[in-house]
N, C-alpha and C positions, 0 to 999 in steps of 0.2 A: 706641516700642519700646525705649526706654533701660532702662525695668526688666527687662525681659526680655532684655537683651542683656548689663544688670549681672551679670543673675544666672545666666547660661549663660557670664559670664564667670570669675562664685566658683568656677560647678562645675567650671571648666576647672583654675583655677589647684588647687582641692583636688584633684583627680588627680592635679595636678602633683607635688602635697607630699606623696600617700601611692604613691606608682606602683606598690610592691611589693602593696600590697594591690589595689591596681586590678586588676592581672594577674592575681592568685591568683583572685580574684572571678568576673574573665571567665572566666578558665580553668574555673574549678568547676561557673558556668554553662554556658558550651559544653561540658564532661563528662556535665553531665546531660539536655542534649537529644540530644548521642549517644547517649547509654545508651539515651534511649527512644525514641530516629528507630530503632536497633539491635532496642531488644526488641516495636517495636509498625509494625516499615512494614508497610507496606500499598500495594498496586499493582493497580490495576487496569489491564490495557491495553483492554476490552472497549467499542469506540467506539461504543457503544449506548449507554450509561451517560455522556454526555459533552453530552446535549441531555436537556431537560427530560420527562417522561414525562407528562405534559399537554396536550401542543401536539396537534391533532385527528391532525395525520396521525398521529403517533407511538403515538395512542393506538388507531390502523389497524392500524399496523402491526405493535403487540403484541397486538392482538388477532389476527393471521392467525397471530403465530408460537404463539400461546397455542392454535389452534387445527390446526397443527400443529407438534410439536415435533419432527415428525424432519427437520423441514426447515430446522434451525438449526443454525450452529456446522457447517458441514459442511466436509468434505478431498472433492473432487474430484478422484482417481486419473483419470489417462486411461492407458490403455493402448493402446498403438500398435503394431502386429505388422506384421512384413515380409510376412505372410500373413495372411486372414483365419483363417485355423483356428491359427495362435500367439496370435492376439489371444484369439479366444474361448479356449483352453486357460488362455492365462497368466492371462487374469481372472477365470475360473472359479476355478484353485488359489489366486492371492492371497485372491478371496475365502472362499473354504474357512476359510485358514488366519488371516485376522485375524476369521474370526467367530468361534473357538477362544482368542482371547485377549478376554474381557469386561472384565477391569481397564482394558484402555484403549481398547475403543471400542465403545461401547451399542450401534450397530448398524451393519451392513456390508449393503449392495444393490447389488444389479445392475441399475438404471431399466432397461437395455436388453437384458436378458436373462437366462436363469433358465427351469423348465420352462415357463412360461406362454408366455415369446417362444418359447422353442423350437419349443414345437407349435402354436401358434397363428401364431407371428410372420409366414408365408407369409399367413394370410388378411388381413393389417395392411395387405400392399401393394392396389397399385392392379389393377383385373384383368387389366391386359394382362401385367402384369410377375407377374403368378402364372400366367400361361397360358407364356410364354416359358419361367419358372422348370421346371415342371414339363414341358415339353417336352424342358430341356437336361436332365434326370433320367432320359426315360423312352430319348433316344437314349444315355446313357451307359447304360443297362441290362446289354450284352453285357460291359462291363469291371467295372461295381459289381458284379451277382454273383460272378465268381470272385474278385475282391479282398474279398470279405466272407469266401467259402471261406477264402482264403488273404494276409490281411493284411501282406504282406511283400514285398521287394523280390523271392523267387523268385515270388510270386504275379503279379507286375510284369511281370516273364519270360515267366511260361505267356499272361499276356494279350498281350505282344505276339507270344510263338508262335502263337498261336492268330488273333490279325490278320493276321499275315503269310502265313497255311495259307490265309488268305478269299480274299486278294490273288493268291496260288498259282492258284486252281481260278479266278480272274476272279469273283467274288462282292464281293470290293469293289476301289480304286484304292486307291494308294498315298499318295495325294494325299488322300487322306480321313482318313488316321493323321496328316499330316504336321504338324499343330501340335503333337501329341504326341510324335511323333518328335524335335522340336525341343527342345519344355521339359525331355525326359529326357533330349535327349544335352545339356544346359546343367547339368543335375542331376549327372550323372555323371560331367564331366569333372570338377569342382569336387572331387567326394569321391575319384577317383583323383588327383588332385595336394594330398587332404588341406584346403581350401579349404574356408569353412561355404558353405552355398547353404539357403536355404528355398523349398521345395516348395510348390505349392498344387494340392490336386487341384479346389479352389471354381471357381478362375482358370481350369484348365484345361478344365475340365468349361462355363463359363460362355465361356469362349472370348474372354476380354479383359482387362485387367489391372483388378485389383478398386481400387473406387474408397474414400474414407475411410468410407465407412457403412459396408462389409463389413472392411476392418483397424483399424477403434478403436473400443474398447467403452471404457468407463465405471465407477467403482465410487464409492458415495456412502455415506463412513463419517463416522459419526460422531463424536468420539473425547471421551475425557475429558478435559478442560481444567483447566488448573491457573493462575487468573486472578492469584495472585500473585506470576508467574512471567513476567519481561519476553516470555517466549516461549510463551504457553502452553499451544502444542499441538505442542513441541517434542518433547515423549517420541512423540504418536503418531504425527506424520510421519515418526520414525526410525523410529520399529519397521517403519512400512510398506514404506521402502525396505530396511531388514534384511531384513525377510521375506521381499520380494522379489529383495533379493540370493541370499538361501540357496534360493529357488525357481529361480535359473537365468534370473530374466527379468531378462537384461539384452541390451543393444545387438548386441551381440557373439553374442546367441544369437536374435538376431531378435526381440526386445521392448525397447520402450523404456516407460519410466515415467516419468509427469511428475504435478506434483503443483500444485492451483491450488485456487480457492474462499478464502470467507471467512477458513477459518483459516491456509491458509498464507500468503496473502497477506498478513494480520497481521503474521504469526513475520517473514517475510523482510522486511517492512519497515523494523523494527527491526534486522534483520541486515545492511538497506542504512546504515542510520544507524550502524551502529559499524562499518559494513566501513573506513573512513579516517578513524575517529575519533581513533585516534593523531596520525595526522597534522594533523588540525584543533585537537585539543586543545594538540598541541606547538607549535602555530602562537599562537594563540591565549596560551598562557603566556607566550612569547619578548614578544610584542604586548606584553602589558599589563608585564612585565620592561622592556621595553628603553624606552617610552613612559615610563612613569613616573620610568625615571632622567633622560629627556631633560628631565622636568618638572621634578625638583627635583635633580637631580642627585646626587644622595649617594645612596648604596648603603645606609647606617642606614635613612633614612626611606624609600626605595623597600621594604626589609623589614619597617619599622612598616606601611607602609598595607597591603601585602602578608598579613602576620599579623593584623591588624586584620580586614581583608576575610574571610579565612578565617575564623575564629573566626565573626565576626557569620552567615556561611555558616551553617553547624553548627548555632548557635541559632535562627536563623530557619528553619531544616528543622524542628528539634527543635517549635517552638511552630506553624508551620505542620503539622506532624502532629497535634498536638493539638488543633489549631481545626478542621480537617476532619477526621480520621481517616484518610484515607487521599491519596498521591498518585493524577494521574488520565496521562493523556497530554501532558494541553495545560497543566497547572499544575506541570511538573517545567521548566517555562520560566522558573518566580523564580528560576532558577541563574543564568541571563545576565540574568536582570532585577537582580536582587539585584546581581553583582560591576558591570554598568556604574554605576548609579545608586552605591552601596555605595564604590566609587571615587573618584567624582565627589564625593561629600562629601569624603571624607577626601584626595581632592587639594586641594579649594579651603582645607580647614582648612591642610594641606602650607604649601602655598605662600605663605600667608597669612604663618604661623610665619617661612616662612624670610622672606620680605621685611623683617617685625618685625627682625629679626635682624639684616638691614641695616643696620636704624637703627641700631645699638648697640645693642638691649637685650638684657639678656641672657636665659638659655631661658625662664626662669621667668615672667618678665615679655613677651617673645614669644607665650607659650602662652597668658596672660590676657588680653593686646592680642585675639590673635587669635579667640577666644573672643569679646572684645565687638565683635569686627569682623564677624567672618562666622558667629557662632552665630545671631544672630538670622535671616539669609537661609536658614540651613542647617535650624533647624528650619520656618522656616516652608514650604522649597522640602518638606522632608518632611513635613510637614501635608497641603498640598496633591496632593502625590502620591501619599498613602496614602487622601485623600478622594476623587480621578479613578480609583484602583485599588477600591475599595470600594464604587465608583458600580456595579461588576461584581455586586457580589452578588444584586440583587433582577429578573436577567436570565434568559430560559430556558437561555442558552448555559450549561451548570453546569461543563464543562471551564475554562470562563473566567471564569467566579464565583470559583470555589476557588482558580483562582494569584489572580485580585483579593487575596482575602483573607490568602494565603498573602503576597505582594509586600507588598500594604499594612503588615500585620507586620513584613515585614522591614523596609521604611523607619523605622517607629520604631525597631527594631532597628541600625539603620545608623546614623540619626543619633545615638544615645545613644554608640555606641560611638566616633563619630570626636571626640567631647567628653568623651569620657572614656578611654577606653584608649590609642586614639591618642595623647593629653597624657603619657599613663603611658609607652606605649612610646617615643616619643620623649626622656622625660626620661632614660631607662635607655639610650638608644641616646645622645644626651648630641653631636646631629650639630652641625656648623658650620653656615654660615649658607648653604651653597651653594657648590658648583663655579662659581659666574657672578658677573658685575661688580652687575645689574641683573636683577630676576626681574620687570620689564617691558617693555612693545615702545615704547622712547624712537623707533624709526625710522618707527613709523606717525604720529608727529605727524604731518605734511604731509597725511597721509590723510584723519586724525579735522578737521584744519582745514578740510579740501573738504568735507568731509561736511555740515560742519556748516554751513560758507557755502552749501553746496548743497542745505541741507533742504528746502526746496521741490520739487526738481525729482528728491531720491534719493523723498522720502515719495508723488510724481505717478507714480515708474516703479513703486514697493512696491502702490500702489493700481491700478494697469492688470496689475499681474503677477499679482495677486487675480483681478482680474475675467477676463480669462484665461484664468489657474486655473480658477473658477467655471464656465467657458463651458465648459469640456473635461468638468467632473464627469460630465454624462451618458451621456460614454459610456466612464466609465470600465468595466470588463467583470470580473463575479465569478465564476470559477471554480472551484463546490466539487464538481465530479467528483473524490472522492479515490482515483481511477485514476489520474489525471493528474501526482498528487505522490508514484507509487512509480518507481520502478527499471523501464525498459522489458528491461533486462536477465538480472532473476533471474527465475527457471521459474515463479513462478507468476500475473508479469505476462508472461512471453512466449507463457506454453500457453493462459492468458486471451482475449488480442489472436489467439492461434490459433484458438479458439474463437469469437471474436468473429466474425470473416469468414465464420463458417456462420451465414447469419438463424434455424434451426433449432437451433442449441445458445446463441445469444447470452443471457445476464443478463439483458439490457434489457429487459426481458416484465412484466406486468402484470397481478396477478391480483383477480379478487373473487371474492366468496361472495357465493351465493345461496338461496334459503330450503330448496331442494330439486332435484332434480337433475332435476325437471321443469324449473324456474324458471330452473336454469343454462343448460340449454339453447335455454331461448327468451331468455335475455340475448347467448348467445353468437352465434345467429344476427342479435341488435341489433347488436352488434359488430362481426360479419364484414361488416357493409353497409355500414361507414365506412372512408373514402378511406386511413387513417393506418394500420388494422389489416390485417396479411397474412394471419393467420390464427388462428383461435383453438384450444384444446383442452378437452374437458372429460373427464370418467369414461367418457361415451355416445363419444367417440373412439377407445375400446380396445374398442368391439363393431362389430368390422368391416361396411362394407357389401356387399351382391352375395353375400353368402355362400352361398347355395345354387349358382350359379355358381363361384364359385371352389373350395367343396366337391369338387362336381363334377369339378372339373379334377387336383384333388388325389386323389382317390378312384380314377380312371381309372390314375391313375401310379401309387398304390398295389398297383393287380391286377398292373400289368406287373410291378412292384419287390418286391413283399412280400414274396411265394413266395424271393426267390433271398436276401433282407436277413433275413429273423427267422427264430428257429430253428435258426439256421447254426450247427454249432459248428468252428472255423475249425484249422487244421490247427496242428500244433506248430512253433512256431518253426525255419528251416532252420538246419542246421549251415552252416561254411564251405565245405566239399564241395560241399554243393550248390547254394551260390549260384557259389561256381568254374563249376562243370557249367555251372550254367545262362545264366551269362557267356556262356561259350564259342558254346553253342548258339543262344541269339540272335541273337550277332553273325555268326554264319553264315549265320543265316537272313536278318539284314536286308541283307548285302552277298549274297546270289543273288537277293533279290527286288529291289535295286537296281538292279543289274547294271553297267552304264557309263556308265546316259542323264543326260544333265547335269542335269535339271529337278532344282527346287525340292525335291521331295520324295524323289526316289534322293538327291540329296546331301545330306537330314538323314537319309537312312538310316543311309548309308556312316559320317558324322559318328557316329552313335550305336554302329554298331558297333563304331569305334574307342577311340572311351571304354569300350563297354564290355570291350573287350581290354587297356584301359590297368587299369581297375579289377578286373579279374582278375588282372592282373599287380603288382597294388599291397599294402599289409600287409592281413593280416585285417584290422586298427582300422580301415582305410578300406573295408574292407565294411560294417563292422557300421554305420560311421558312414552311409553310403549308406542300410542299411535301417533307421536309423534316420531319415535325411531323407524319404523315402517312407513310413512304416508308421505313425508320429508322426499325420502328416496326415493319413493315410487313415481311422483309425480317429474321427480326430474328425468328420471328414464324413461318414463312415456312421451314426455316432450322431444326428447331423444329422440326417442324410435318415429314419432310424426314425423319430425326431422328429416331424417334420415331415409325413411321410405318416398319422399318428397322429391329425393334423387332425380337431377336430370342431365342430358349433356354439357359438358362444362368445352367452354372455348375461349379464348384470347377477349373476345368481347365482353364476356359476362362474368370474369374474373372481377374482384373488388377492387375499387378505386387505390383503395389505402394499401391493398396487397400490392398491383401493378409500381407504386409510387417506391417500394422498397426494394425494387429492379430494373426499374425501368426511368429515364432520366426523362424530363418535358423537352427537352432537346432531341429523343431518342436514344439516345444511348442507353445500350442495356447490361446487366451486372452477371456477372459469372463467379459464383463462390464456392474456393476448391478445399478440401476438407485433406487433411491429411492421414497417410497408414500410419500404421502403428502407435508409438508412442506420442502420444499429440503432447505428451509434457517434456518428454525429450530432447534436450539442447541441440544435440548430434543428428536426431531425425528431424528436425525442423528445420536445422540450419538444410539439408539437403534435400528436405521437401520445396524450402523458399529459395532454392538456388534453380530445382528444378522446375518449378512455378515460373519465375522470372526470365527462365533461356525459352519459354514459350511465349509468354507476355511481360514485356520488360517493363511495362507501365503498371505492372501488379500492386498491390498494400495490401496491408495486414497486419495483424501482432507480430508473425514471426520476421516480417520485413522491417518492421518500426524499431523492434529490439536491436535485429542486427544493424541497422541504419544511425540509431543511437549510440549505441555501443562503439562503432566506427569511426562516428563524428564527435564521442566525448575521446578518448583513447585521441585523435586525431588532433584537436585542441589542446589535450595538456602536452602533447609531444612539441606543437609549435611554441605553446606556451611557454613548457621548459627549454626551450631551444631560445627562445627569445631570452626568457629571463636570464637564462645562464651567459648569452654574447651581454644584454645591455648590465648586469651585474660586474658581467670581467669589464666590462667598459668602464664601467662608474669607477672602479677600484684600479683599473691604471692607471685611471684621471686623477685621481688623489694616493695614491699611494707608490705612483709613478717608477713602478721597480719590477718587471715581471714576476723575476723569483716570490717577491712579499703578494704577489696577487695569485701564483700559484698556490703558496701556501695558504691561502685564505679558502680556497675553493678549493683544495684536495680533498679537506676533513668531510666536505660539506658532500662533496659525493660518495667517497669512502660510506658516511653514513645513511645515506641513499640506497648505494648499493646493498647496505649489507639488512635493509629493513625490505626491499624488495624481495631479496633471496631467502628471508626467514620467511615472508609472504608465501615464495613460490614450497619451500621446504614444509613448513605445515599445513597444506593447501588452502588458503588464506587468501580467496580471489580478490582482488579489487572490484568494488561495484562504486552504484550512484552516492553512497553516502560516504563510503570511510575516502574516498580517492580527495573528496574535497577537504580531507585531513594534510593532504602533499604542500599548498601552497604555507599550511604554520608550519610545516615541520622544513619545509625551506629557508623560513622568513627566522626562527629560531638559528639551524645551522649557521647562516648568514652571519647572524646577529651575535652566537656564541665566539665566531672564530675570529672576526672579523675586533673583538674586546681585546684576542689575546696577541693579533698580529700588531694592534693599533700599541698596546702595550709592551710588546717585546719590543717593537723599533722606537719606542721612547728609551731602552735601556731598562726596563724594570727586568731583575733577573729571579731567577726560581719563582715562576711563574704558578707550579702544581703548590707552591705553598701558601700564596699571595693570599689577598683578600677576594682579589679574584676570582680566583677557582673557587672560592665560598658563593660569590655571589652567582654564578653561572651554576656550578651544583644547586641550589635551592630555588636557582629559578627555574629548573631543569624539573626538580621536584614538585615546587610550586602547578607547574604546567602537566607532569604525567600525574600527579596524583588528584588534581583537582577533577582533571578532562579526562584522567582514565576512569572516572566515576561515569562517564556514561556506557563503559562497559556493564554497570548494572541494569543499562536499560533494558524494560523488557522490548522494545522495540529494535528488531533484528539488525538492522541498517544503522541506526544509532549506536548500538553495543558493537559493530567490529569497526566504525570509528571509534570508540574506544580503543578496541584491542589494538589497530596500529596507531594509532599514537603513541601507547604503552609501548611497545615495539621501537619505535623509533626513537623516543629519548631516549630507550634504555641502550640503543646505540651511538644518539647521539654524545651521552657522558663518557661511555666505554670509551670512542674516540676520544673523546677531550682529556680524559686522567689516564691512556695508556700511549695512543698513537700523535697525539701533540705534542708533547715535550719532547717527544725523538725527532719530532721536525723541528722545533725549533731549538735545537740545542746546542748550534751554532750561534754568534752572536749574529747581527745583521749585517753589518759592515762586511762580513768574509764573502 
């Protein structure tokens, strides 16, 4: 390698001797990959676009989104009401009102409600629970007529004047109002001391407190996406909660809104990632600042490798935008790939220089020294790590093809620049030779001598720490549910995991097409007879059964209810007079019909008449607020109940347009979705619900398919990947370093410490997912580059290697990289923080190898 070490040593010293043009050069160059990183990014965040569209499932699964697309890209509004009649209201107007803005969202639905649920929704249930339904309708009959008459809290009044008159003549107990009696005088006291309280006349009427199917409806928009945009379904999740700000549904008024589904789960993810970005990045700058001066000590060259690093940044963005066209998620990761590696050159050059300097020589001749000293190991380490990043490309993983490609570039980008600008920078910075005596470790002697007398028995524990290693691989554990790597914190993984605990709204479902909606349903019944499925759905699920029975039952309540609900035209709103008046008079009525007996039901009488003499006694606002808590709800329950008693045969025909379109394809084809038993969050029961899904319909998709499918095809990629890298790696290092034995020893450490960061992996169950595994290709591109310094070094003849200047510069840029990049173990973002943790992990193996298991390999000279 002498000529190529001569001649990486001419290029150093001609930097040397022109450095003002070096810098104007760089400069000019990094001006114009900013210009056009500025006038041509590109960002996609859409993690669809990040695996190959080829691989069978994938091409499943764009086939069901192809066949339906309103079931893509979707905001999952949940709306949650203190009452079921706020719930229905507030979701009713949200959707109204984002269906009136088209700019930003194609389409807005109510899956679970709309005139279809309205009127029909009672025949959906089971029959028992439509026989009990319309029974609690047909004895509230005496109060829903005259509150249809008279919708108001005096209407409120004349019905319990009018209970109280029954109770008078012994027509009914008192005891028979008494649940009523209670929820109103708890209604009333609240609005005479000014207090919100939400009403329910559903609860009341149904006689128990309504459970989550009756207070949380649902709204499935759409929206329009703006993919070049880190967030970018930012604008229509605002609007949504604007909108619903300015509708009054908030907490405070008895509706809560929360927001989940694919797209915000995106947005927020990204919002976990910079929520302590500051603080990581500040960390993170301080790190590679304060390391770097420790390595070389001066302030000039800690700001050369500093400026140096930057710039090469800048242009390798710049030509990385140009060789793909766009960044993706997983390839905006050549930033820490690029500054640790990018570092690490230009420390070992650093260090190099100042040691020369030692000697006497002076800059000029330091900078050429070090040039034929460590430019040969510096381009080859970047050869070989631009060949292991570039093994990436011909993988289905295309998130990780692209930074391959993106990284690769920048390593030639790095090394050119620490032989050439760095020379520049350094001549203009014009440093001394160092703040230190020695810019080697004279005190490992004693060590590097054990080591070396101890080859035998360090190289007997390197090879049992392998097999070991080895022995653990299997059960090392890959984790690519990327649920797992968000924030359990932000709303749209907590309303997620709230959903997730109903088996009837969970994600985890499983759908296919079938040829016809005959054919769905003879799949779905194959379906429903295996042990994994709870239960399936198809289009024939929304045509009720028993219907002529249930009809029935509906029709009956209809005769009693009809007459006193349609056709009503309902009286004009009371003045305050007359809800005074009718205060008064109530409360009269219910303490004579109370009287003094202690039960139960005279003292919620008593109790209501007292409130209502406070709320007579209170400002008008707290009247009007009162009938506005009663007359709100009443009117939405009667609309209801018209609704509902409206009931008629339901068939295939007169099912809704937009409901059939979510089943049924315009080609025919109809959708089959299988729900799973037990633990729908369950790795173990998912993985052998979608196996068992799949040995019936092998054209199936779903979350639990897409997971495993991913999962398969990332683990599948880095195996070819590292397969690749490691043949064209040992290739490139035959080719120049032409000696088996010295290319074995190049490549042992590099596994050695592989193995032993998997096995700590598998030993503290430390699974591999989507984030930290894209930490393997720097912690290759490092090993590579660390050993590859020392093999390049020992067959020059440099001897006591553990002492050198060397193992200074590879310790600090070892530091440099775990302490900078182990700072995003602070992040709060869970995916980001255990990339961190193996990072940490893996340098902390990669040094152990380098200062205990290296010098016992090479402790023979090279020659033998």
């Amino acid at each position: 390698m002498s000529t190529e070490t001569s001649l990486i040593g001419r290029f150093v010293a001609a930097s040397a001797r022109h450095p003002w043009a070096v810098l104007f050069l760089s400069l000019a160059v990094a001006l114009a990959a900013l210009l056009h990183t500025t006038r041509h990014f590109a960002m996609t965040t859409d993690t669809a676009e990040l695996i190959a569209t080829d691989l069978p499932w994938r091409q499943r699964e764009l086939a069901f989104a192809a066949a339906f697309p309103q079931q893509r890209d979707l905001i999952l509004a949940v709306v949650d009401g203190a009452t079921p009649e706020l719930a229905d209201a507030g979701a009713a107007r949200l959707a109204a009102a984002l269906q009136a803005r088209p700019a930003l969202f194609r389409t807005v639905r109510r899956p679970d409600a709309g005139p279809f649920f309205e009127r029909e929704g009672l025949l959906l249930l089971p029959l028992d629970e439509v026989r009990s339904t319309t029974e609690q309708l047909v004895r509230a009959q005496p109060f829903l007529g005259p509150l249809a008459a008279d919708p108001s809290l005096r209407g409120v009044l004349t019905v319990l004047d009018t209970a109280l008159e029954g109770v008078a003549r012994g027509e009914a107990a008192l005891a028979d109002i008494e649940p009523a009696l209670s929820a109103l005088a708890a209604a009333v006291e609240d609005a005479a001391a000014g207090r919100p309280h939400f009403f329910s006349w559903r609860g009341l009427i149904a006689g128990g407190k309504p459970g989550l199917r009756e207070t949380r409806r649902f709204l499935l928009v759409q929206p329009v996406l703006d993919y070049g945009a880190l967030q970018p379904g930012a604008a229509a999740t605002d609007a949504i909660r604007a909108t619903a700000l300015s509708l009054g549904l908030a907490p405070d008024r008895g509706v809560t809104l929360r927001l989940t589904g694919p797209v915000p789960l995106a947005d927020e993810e990204f919002a976990t990632l910079s929520e302590n970005a500051g603080l990581v990045s500040g960390i993170m700058l301080l790190a590679l600042v304060g390391i770097l001066w420790l390595a070389v000590r001066s302030a000039r060259v800690t700001a050369a490798i500093l400026l140096a690093t930057v710039l090469g940044l800048v242009v390798t963005a710049g030509l990385g935008l140009l060789a793909t066209g766009r960044f993706n998620l997983i390839s905006v990761a050549f930033i820490p790939l690029f500054v640790g590696l990018g570092i690490d050159f230009n420390i070992q050059f650093a260090v190099r220089v100042l040691a020369e300097r030692q000697h006497g020589r002076s800059l000029p001749d330091a900078l050429a020294a070090a040039g034929r000293g460590v430019g040969g190991g510096l381009a080859l380490a970047a050869a070989a790590i631009a060949a292991g990043l570039f093994a990436f490309l011909p993988t289905s993983y295309i998130g990780v093809a692209e930074l391959g490609a993106i990284a690769g570039i920048g390593m030639g980008v790095a090394f050119l620049l620490s032989v050439s600008l760095l020379p520049a920078l350094l001549v203009l910075a014009h440093p001394g030779a160092g703040g230190m005596a020695e810019l080697g470790y004279h005190g490992l002697a004693p060590v590097e001598r054990l080591l070396q007398r101890r080859r035998a028995a360090v190289l007997a524990l390197a090879a049992a720490a392998a097999a070991a290693s080895l022995a653990l691989l299997p059960f090392l554990r890959f984790d690519f549910d990327p649920l797992h790597l968000r924030s359990p914190s932000v709303e749209s993984m907590s309303t997620l995991a709230d959903l997730m605990a109903d088996p009837d709204r969970t994600p985890n479902t499983i759908s296919a097409l079938a040829p016809s909606l005959e054919a769905a349903e003879a799949l779905a019944r194959r379906l429903d007879t295996l042990p994994e499925v709870s239960h399936t759905v198809t289009l024939g699920s929304f045509i009720p059964a028993d219907q002529a029975e249930k009809l029935a039952y509906i029709e009956d309540a209809a005769m009693l209810l009809g007459p006193a609900l349609e056709g009503v035209e309902p009286l004009p709103p009371p003045t305050d007079a007359d809800l005074r008046h009718g205060l008064g008079r109530t409360a009269a009525g219910l303490r004579r019909a109370a009287g003094e007996a202690p039960d139960p039901a005279p003292a919620a009488a008593r109790r209501l008449a007292d409130a209502l003499d406070r709320l007579a006694a209170a400002p008008a606002a707290n009247r009007q607020a009162a009938q506005a808590m009663l007359a709100e709800p009443l009117g939405t329950l009667l609309a209801q109940t018209r609704a509902l008693l409206a009931a008629g045969p339901v068939t295939r025909e007169s099912l809704p347009t937009d409901l059939v379109a979510d089943w049924v394809t315009a080609d025919g084809r109809a959708r089959v979705q299988a729900f799973p038993r037990g633990d729908a969050n369950d790795e173990g029961n998912l993985r052998r619900f979608a196996e068992a899904v799949q040995a019936v319909a092998p054209d199936a998709t779903g979350t639990p398919i897409s997971i495993r499918g991913a999962g398969g095809s990332i683990v599948t990629a880095f195996i070819q990947a590292g397969v690749l890298s490691f043949l064209a790696v040992t290739l490139l290092l035959a080719a120049v370093l032409r000696r088996a034995r010295d290319v074995a020893l190049t490549m042992a450490p590099v596994l050695l410490s592989g193995l032993l960061t998997l096995a700590t992996c598998t030993a503290l169950d430390l699974p591999l997912n989507f984030a930290n595994i894209i930490a393997l290709p720097l912690l290759f591109g490092i090993g590579v580059a660390f050993n590859i310094y020392f093999v390049i070094a020992w067959r020059s003849g440099e001897a006591h290697l553990l002492q050198s200047s060397l193992t200074r510069a590879v310790v600090f840029s070892a530091l440099t990289t775990a302490t900078a990049f182990g700072a995003l173990w602070l992040s709060s973002h869970p995916g980001t923080a255990s990339m961190g943790r193996l990072l940490m992990i893996s340098l902390g193996w990669e040094l152990l190898v380098t200062l205990l298991v290296r010098p016992a390999l090479l402790a023979r000279p090279p020659s033998s």
